[in-house]
C-alpha positions as CSV (number, residue, x, y, z in Angstrom):
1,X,-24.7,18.1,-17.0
2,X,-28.4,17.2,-17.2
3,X,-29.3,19.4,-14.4
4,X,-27.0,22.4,-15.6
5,X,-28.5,22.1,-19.0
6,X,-32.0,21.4,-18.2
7,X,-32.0,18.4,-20.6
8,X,-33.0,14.4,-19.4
9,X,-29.8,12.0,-18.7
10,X,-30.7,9.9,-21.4
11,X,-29.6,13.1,-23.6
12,X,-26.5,13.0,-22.6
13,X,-23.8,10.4,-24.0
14,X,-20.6,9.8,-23.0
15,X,-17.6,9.2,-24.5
16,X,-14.5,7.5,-22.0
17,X,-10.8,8.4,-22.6
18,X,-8.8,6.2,-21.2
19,X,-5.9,8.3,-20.1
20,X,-3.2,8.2,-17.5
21,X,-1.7,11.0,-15.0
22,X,-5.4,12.3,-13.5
23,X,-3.6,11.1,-9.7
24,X,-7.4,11.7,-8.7
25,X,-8.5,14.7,-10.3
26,X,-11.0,12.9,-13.1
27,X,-12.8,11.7,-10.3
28,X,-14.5,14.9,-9.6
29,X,-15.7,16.0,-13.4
30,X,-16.6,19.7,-13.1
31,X,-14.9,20.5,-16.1
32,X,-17.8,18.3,-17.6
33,X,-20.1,20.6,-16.8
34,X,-18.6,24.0,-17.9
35,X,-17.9,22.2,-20.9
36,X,-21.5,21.3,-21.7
37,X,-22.9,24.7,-20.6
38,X,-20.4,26.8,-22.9
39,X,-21.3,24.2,-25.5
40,X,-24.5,25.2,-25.2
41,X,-24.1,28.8,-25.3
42,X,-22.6,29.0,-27.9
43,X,-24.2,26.7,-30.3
44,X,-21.1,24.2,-30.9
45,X,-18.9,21.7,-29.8
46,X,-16.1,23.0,-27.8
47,X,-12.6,22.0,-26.6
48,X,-12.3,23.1,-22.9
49,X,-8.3,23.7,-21.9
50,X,-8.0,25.1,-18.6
51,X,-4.7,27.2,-18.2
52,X,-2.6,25.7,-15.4
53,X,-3.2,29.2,-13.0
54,X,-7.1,28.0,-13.5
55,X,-6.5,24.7,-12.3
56,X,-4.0,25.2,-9.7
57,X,-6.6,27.9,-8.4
58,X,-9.7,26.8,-8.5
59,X,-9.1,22.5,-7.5
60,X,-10.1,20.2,-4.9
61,X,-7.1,20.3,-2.7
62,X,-5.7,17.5,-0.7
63,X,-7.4,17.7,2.8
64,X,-5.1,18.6,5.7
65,X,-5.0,18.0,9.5
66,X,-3.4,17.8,12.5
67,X,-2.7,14.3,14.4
68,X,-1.7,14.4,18.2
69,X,-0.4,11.1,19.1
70,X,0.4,9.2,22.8
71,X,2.0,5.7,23.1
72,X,2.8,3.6,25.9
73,X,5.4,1.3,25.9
74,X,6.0,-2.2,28.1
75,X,9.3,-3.0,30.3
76,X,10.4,-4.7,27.1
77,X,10.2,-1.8,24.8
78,X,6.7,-3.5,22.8
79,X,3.7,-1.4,22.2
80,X,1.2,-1.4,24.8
81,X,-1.4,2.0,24.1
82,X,-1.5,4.4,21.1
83,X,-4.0,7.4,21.7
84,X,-4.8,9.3,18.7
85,X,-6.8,12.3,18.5
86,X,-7.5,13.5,14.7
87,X,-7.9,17.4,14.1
88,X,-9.6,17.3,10.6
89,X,-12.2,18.7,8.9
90,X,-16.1,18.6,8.0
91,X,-19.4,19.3,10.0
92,X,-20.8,17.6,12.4
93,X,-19.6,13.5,12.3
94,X,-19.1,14.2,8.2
95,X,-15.5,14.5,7.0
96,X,-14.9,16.4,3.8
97,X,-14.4,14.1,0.9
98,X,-11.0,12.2,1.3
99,X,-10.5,13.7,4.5
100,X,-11.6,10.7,6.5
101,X,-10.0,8.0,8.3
102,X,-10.8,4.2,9.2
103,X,-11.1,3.1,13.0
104,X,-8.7,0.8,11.2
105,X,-6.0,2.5,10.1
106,X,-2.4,0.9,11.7
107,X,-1.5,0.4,13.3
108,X,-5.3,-0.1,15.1
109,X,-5.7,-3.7,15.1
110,X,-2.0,-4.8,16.7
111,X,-1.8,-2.4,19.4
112,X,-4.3,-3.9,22.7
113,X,-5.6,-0.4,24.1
114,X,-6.2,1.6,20.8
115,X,-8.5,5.1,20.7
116,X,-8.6,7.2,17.6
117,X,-11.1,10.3,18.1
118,X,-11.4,12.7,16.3
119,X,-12.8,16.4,16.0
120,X,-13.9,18.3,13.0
121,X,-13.5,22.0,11.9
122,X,-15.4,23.4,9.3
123,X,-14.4,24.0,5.6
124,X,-15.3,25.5,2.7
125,X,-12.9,25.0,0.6
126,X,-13.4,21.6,-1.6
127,X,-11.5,18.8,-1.3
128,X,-10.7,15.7,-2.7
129,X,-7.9,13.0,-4.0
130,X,-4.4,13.1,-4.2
131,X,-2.4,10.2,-5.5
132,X,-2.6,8.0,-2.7
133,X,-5.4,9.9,-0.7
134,X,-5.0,9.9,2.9
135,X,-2.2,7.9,3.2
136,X,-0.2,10.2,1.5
137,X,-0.6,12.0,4.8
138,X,-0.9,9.1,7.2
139,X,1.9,7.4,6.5
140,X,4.3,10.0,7.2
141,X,2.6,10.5,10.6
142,X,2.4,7.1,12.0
143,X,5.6,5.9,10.5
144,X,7.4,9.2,11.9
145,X,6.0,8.4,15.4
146,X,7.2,4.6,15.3
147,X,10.5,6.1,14.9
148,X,10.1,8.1,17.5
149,X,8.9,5.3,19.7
150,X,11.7,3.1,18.2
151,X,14.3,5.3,19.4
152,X,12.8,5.8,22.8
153,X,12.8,2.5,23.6
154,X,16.2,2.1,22.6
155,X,15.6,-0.1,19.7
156,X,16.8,-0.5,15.9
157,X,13.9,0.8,14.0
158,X,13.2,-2.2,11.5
159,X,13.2,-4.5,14.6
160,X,10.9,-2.4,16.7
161,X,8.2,-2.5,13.4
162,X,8.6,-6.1,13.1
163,X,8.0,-6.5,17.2
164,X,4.8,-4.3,16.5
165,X,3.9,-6.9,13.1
166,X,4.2,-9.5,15.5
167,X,1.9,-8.6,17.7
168,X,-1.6,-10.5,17.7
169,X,-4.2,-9.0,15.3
170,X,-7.9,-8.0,16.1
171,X,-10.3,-8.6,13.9
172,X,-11.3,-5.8,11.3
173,X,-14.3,-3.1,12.5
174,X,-14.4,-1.1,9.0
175,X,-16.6,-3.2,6.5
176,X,-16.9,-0.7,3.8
177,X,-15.6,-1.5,0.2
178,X,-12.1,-0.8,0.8
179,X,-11.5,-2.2,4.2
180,X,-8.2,-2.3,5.4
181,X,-7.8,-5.7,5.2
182,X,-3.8,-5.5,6.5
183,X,-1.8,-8.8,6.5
184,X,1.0,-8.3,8.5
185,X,2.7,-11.6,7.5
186,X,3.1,-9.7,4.2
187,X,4.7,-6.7,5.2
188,X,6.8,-8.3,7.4
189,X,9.1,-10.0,4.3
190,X,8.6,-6.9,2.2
191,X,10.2,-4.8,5.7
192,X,12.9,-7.4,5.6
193,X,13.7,-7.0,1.6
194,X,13.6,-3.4,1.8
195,X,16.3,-3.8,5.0
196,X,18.5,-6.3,3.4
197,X,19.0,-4.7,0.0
198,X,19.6,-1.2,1.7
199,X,22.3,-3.0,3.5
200,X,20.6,-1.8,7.3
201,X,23.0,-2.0,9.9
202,X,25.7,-3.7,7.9
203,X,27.7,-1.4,6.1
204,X,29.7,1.6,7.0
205,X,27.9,4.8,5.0
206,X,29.7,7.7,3.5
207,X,30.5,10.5,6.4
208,X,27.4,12.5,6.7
209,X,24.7,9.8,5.1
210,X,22.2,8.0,7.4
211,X,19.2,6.4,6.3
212,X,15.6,6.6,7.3
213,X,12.9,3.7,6.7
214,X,8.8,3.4,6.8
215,X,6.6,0.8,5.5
216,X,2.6,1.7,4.7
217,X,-0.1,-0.2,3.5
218,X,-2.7,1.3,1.3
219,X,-4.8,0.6,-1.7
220,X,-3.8,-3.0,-1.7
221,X,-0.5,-2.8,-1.7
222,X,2.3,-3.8,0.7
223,X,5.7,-1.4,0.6
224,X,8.6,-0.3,2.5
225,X,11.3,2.1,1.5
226,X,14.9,2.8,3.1
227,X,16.3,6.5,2.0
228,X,19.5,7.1,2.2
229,X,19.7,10.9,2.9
230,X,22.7,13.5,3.6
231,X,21.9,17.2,5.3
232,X,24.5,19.9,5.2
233,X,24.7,22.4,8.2
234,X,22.7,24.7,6.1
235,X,19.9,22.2,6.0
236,X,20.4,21.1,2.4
237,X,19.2,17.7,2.0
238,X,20.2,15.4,-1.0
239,X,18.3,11.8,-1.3
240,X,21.3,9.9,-2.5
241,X,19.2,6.5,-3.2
242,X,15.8,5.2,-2.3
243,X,14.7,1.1,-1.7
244,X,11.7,0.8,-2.9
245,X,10.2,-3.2,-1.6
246,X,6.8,-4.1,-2.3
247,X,4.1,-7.0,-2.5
248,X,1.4,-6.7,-4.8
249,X,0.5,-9.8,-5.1
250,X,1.9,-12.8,-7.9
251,X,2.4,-11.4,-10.6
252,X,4.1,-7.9,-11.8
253,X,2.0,-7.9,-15.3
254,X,4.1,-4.8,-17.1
255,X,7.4,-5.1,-15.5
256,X,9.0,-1.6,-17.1
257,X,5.7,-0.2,-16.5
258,X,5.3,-1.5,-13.0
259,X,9.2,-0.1,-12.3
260,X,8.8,3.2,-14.1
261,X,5.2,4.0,-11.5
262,X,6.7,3.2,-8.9
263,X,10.0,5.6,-9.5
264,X,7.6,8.1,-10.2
265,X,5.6,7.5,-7.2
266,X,9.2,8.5,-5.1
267,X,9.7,11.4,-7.1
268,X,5.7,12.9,-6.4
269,X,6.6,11.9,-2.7
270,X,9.3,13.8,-2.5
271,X,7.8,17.1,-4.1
272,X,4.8,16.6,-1.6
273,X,7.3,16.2,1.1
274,X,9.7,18.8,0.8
275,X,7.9,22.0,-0.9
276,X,4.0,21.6,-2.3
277,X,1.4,23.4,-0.1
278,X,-1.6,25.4,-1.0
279,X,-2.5,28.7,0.9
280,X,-5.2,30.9,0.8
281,X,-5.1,34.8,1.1
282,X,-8.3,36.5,1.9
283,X,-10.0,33.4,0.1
284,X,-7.9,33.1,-2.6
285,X,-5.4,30.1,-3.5
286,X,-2.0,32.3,-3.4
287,X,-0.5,29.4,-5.5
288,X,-0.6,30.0,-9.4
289,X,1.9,27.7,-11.0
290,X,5.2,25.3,-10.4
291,X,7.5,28.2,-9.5
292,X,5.2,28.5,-6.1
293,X,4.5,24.9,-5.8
294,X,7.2,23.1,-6.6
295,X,8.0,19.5,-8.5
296,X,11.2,18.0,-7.6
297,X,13.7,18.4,-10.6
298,X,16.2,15.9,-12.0
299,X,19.0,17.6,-10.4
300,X,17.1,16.9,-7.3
301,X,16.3,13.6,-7.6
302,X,17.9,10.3,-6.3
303,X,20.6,9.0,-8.0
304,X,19.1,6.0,-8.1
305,X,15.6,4.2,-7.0
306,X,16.0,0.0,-6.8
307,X,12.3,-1.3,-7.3
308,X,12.2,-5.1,-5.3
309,X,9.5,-7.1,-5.7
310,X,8.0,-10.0,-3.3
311,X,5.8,-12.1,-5.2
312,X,2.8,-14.0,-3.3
313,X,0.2,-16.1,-4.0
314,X,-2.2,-13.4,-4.0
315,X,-4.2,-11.5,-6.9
316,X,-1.9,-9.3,-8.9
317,X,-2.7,-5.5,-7.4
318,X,-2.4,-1.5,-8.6
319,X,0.4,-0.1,-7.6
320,X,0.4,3.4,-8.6
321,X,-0.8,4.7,-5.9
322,X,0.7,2.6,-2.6
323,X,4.1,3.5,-3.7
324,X,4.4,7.0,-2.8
325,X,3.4,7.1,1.0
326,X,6.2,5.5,2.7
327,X,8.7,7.6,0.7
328,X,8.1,10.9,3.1
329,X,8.6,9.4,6.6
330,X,11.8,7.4,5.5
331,X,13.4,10.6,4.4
332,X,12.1,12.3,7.5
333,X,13.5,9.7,9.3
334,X,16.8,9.6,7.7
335,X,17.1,13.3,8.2
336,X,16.7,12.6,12.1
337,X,19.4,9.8,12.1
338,X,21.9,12.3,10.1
339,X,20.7,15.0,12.4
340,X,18.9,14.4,15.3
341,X,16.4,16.9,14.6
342,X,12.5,15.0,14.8
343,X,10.7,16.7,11.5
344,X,6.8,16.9,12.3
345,X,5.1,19.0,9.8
346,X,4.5,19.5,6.1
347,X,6.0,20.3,3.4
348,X,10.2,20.4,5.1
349,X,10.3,23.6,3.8
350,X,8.1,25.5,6.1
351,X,11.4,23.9,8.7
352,X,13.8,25.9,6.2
353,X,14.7,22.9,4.7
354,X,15.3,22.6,0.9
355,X,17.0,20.1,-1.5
356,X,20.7,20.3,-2.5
């Protein structure tokens, strides 16, 4: 604002709002800006509401990517190599903002021959956060693959993961500020929960239904979901109930609040996963408003999402944002146990998939 205005810093004062529902935006304030400069133009204080066609227009998208993925697998079906190579985008070794990931992302540090390169294509459109930034994405990659794996090797999904979280663990290689300092002892009992309460492997389902699971850690939080999902042969899906089991540490300080961000944290999954994409037109974001990029409605929704916690003697966490990841790869997976048909792209839609 100083710079736009031609004014010193120490002119300009701040006042914080503490608000909820920014899922990333606030952190890039260019609305700050125009505010100040029409301000300023026109000689008095000014409200500044951008129409949602503005702000669905002219954001900082989500960055996307393309992951290509190799594993190797022993006699006995355990994890041996995972090759990784990361089609993202920046210039020269500088991903766009939130478009990077760590050297140790999982699974890096259980798996003994690990490589994750990565190449870069420019971009000029900007970028930034999206509730849960890049594990939004992540998750529903390596979790998809794991499946994959799972079922090549023959093995119940939740019991190949918890072979994989019982490998030995290197030490960590990213030292930045939010180092992915993954416990796997904790996942491991939050896997189990989510397993257990979904009733895995132990009850009959109703003809049709098969569920799908994925775990991710991110942002300090420990989760695993179990979908239980139905597709008709014209590729309607219907999310009949989601598990939601998580560790975030020893105490849950808001307990409605806690329950009611996490249940929302399903429901922005599941809009991200099955419609929401932005595409440009001769430089122009084609998208305008919810009736091209659409939010999952109630009549969409799961009938019901269970919220389990796992307390530990750990620091209480957030949880707003760690809660949506695993949500897309346990319905993907799901819709390959109903179907058999290996989902590998996002949204579901461009698969002709849609909700019931």
């Amino acid at each position: 604002m100083a710079t736009t205005l031609g004014i010193p810093e120490s002119a300009v004062l701040i006042h914080m709002q503490r608000g909820g529902g920014g899922f990333g935006r606030r952190l890039t304030n260019d609305y700050m800006v125009e505010t100040a400069w029409i301000s300023k133009t026109v000689g008095a204080p000014v409200k500044l509401l951008w129409t949602r066609e503005d702000d669905m227009q002219h954001d900082f998208y989500r960055s996307g990517g393309f992951q290509y993925l190799k594993a190797g697998l022993d006699a006995s079906g355990k994890i041996v190599g995972w090759h990784d190579h990361f089609v993202g985008y920046g210039k020269d070794a500088a991903f766009v903002s939130a478009g990077n990931i760590s050297s140790d992302e999982f699974p890096a540090r259980l798996v003994p021959n690990f490589t994750l390169g990565y190449t870069l294509m420019p971009l000029w459109l900007k970028t930034g956060a999206l509730r849960a930034p890049g594990s939004n994405s992540y998750a529903f990659v390596f979790q998809s693959f794991l499946d994959e794996l799972a079922h090549a090797a023959g093995k119940d999904p939740v019991a190949f993961r918890m072979q994989l979280l019982d490998q030995p663990q290197t030490a960590a290689t990213d030292k930045g500020p939010f180092a992915m300092d993954f416990k796997p002892a904790r996942m491991k009992p939050v896997l189990q929960l989510a397993a257990d309460k979904s009733g895995w492997g132990k009850r009959a389902l109703p003809q049709g239904h098969a569920l799908g699971i994925a775990f991710h850690f991110s942002h300090f939080g420990y989760f695993a979901e179990v979908a239980e999902v139905s597709v008709s042969e014209q590729n309607k899906v219907k999310v009949h109930k989601v598990w939601v089991a998580a560790d975030i540490g020893s105490q849950v300080i808001n307990p409605a609040a806690a329950e009611n961000i996490v249940q929302g944290a399903v429901i922005d999954g599941l809009s991200e996963l099955m419609a929401q994409e932005i595409t440009l037109e001769k430089g122009r974001v084609q998208q305008s408003n919810y009736h091209q990029h659409q939010v999952v409605r109630m009549s969409q929704a799961p009938a019901e999402i269970e919220v389990l916690w796992h307390k530990t003697n750990y620091p209480p966490t957030g949880l707003g944002e760690p809660a949506l990841p695993p949500v897309l790869p346990a319905v993907a997976n799901a819709i390959f146990a109903a179907t058999g048909k290996r989902l590998r792209s996002l949204p579901l839609s461009k698969s002709g998939y849609s909700w019931a």
